[in-house]
C-alpha positions in Angstrom: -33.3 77.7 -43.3 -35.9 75.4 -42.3 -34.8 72.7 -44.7 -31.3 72.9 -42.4 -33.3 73.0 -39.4 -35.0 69.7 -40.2 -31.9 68.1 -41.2 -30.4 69.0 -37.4 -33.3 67.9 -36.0 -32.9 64.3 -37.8 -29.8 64.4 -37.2 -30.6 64.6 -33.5 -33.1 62.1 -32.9 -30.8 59.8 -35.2 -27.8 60.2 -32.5 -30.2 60.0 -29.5 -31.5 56.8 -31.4 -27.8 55.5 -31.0 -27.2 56.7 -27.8 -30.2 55.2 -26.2 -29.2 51.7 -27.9 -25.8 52.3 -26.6 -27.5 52.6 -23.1 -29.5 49.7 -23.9 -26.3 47.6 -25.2 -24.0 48.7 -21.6 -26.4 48.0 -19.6 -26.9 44.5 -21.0 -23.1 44.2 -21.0 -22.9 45.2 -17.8 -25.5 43.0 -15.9 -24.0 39.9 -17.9 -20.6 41.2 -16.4 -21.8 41.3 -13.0 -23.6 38.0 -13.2 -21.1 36.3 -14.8 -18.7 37.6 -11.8 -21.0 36.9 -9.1 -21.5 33.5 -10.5 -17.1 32.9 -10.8 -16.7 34.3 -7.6 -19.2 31.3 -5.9 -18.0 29.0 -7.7 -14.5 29.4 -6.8 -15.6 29.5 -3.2 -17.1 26.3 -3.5 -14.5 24.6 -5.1 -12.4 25.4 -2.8 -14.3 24.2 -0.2 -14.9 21.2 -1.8 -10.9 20.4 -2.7 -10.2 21.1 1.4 -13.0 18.5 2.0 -11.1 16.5 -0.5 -7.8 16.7 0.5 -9.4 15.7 4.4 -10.5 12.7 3.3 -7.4 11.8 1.6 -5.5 12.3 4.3 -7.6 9.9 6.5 -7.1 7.3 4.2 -3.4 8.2 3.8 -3.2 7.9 7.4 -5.2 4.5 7.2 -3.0 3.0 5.2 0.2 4.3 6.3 -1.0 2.5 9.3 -1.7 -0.4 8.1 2.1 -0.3 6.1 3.1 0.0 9.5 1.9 -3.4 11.2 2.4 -5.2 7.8 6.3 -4.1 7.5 6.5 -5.3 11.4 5.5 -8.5 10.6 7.3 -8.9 7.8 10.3 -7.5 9.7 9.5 -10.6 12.5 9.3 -13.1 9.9 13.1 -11.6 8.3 14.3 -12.0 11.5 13.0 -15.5 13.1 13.9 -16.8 9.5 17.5 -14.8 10.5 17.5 -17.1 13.2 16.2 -20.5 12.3 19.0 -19.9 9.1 21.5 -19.7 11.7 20.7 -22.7 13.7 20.5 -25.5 10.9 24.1 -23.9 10.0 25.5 -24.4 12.9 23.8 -27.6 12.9 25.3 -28.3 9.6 28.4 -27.8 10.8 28.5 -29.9 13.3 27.5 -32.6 11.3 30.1 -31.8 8.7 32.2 -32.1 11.9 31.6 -35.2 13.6 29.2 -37.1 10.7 29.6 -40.4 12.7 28.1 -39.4 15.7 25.2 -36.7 14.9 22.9 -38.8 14.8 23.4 -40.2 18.5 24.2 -37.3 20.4 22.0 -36.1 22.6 22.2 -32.3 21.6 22.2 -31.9 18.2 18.9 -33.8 18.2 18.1 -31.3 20.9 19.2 -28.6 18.6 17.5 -29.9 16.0 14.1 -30.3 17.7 14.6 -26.4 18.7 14.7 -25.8 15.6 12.2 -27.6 13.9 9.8 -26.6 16.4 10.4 -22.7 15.7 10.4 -23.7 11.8 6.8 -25.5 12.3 5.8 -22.5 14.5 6.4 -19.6 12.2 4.6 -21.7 9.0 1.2 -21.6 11.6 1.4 -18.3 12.3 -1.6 -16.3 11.3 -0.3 -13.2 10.5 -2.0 -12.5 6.8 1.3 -12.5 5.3 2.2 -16.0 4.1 0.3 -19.2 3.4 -0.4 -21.8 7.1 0.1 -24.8 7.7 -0.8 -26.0 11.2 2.3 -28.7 12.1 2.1 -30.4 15.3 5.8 -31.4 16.0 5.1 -34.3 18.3 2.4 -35.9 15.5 4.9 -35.2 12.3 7.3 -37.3 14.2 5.3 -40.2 15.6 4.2 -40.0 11.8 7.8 -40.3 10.3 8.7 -43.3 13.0 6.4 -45.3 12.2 6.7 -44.4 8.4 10.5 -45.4 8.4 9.8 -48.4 11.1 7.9 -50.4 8.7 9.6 -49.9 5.8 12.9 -51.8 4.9 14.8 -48.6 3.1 14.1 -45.8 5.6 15.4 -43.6 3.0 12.9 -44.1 0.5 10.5 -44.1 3.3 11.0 -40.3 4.4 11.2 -39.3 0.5 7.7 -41.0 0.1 6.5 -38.9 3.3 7.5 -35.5 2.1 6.9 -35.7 -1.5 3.4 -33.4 -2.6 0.5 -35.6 -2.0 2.3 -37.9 0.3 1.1 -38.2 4.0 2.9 -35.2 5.2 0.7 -32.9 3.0 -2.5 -35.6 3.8 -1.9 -35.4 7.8 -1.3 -31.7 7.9 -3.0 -30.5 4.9 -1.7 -26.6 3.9 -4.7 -23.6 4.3 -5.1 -21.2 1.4 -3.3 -18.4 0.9 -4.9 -15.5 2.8 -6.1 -12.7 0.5 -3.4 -10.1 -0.3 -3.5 -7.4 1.7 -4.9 -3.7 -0.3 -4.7 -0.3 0.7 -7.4 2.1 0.6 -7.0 2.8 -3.5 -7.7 -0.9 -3.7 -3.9 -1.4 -4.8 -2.1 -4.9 -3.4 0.3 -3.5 -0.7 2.6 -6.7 -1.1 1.5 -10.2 -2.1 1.4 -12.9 0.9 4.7 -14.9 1.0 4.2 -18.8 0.1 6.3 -20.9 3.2 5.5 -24.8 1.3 8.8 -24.5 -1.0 10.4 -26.9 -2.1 13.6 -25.4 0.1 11.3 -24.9 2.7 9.9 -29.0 2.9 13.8 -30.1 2.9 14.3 -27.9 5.8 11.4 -29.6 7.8 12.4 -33.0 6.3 16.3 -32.3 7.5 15.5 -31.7 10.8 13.1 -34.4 11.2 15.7 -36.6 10.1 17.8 -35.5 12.6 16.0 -36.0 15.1 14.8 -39.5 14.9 18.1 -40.6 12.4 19.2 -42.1 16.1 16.9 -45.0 15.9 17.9 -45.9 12.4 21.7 -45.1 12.5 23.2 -46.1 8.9 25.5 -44.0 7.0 22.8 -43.6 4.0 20.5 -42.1 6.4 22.6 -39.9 7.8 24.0 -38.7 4.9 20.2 -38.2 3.6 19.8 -36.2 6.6 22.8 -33.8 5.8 21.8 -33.3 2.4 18.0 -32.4 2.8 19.8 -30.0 5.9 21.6 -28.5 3.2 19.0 -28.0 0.7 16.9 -26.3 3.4 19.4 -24.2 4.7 18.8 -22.4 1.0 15.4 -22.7 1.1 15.6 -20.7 4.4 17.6 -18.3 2.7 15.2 -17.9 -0.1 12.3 -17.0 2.1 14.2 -14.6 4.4 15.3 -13.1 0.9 12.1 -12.4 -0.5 10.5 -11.1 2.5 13.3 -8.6 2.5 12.0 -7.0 -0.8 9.1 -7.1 0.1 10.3 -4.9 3.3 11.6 -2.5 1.3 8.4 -2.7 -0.9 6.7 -1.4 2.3 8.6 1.1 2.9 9.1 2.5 -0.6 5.6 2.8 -0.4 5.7 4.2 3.0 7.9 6.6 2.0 5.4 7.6 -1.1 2.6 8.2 1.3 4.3 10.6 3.5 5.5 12.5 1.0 2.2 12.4 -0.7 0.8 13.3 2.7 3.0 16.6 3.0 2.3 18.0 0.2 -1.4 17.6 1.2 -1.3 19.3 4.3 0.8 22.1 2.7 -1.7 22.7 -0.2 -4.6 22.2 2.8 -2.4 24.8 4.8 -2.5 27.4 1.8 -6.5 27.2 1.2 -7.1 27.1 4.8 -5.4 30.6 5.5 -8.6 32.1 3.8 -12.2 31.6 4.5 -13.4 30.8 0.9 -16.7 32.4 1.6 -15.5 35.6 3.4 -12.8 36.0 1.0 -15.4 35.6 -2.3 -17.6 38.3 -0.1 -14.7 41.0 0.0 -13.9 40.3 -3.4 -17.4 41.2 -4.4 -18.0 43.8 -2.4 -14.3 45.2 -3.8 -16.0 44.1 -7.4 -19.6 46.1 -7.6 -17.6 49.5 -5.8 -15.7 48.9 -9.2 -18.8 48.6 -10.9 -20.4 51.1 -9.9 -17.4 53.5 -10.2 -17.8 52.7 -14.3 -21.4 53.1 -14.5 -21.1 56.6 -12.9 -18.2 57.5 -15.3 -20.2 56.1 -18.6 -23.4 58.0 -16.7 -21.0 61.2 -16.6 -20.0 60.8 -20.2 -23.4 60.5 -21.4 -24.8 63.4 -20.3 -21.5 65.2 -21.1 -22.5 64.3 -24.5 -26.3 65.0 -24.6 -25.5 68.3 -23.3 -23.3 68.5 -26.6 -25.9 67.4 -29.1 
């Protein structure tokens, strides 16, 4: 009888051994829970503070260089347009030479025409608009320069060729500037590379007009012939350049239409985090966390002593 006493009362201590180590082990479960819930709950609050702050800053520079696309594809779209126009004036100019080739050169306006033109041509290459290499052309100098080139020389022809070819006087009187630095966006990315205006298409165009305008004082048939055919090869060369700054229009605006779609979905996402304060919400939620908590810890409290009044 007391041998099977003894072996309950072992038997007891042994359980209330495990029990308390039970104890011991949820209660260390459960603190690690709690911490480890406490410590989620801040972090996700602070991360989504921190993407919001993120996606603020990205949409100042999205709207920085949306800007910027903005005044670049309006130049560009100015340039398209005067080189539009300068494209349509040697043609018609062209034509009329076609047309009456024995008396272009003395009448008084097609060398009008022709100076019109040249002096737009010269104007849009000094333009300092970031987008294209300069060159600073006075119209009145280039031509003083040509006349007395062709003046002195006894093949007028071969004088004009010697003035427009690289290195010649042309590029030594009005010497090209450097290409302005291409123009980035906020990522550092190259929005569009600067357009280079000293061609080879571009040089006949300034060399056909000039021709025009002084082939009065030299009058031959070689000259004026000369005169067409450098007209012609710049009539291309003015086609080439409106051509490429067309892409590069639609370069822009590819990219334009990148940001704003890129924007949207921003201000959506920014939208979706900003209908919740991150902090107040991560409060509720642990407030609606330890009333959980606590529920279980009264339940395994309830159960415990359920079972110590059983053993």
């Amino acid at each position: 009888m007391i041998s099977s006493y003894t072996s309950d009362i072992a038997a007891l201590l042994t359980r209330g051994a495990q029990l308390n180590q039970a104890k011991a082990d949820a209660s260390i479960a459960e603190s690690e829970l709690l911490s480890g819930r406490r410590e989620n709950v801040a972090v996700s609050g602070f991360a989504t503070t921190q993407r919001v702050q993120r996606i603020n800053l990205d949409l100042t520079r999205l709207q920085s260089d949306q800007q910027s696309l903005t005044i670049l594809r309006s130049k560009l779209q100015t340039t398209e347009v005067a080189f539009k126009n300068l494209e349509s004036q040697t043609s018609a100019l062209t034509d009329e030479m076609l047309g009456d080739a024995t008396d272009f050169g003395t009448s008084p306006v097609q060398i009008a025409k022709a100076r019109n033109a040249l002096d737009d041509l010269l104007g849009q290459m000094g333009k300092q608009e970031g987008i294209s290499g300069t060159r600073h052309v006075d119209t009145d100098a280039l031509l003083a320069g040509v006349q007395s080139a062709i003046s002195t020389s006894a093949d007028p022809v071969a004088a004009m060729q010697v003035y427009f070819e690289r290195g010649g006087a042309f590029d030594t009187q009005f010497p090209a500037n450097p290409m302005p630095e291409r123009p980035r966006l906020s990522d550092g990315s190259v929005s569009v590379s600067p357009t280079d205006f000293d061609t080879d298409g571009i040089r006949a165009a300034i060399e056909g007009l000039v021709s025009v305008v002084v082939g009065d004082a030299v009058q031959t048939e070689q000259f004026e012939t000369y005169a067409l055919e450098r007209m012609l090869e710049g009539q291309d060369g003015l086609i080439s350049i409106r051509t490429v700054t067309g892409s590069k229009i639609s370069q822009v605006e590819n990219r334009e239409t990148d940001m704003a779609s890129r924007a949207t979905a921003l201000s959506l996402e920014r939208k979706a985090l900003d209908g919740v304060d991150p902090y107040e919400a991560a409060s509720r939620l642990q407030a609606y966390q330890d009333t959980l908590d606590m529920t279980l810890v009264l339940t395994k409290r309830m159960s415990d002593l359920s079972l110590a009044r059983y053993l």
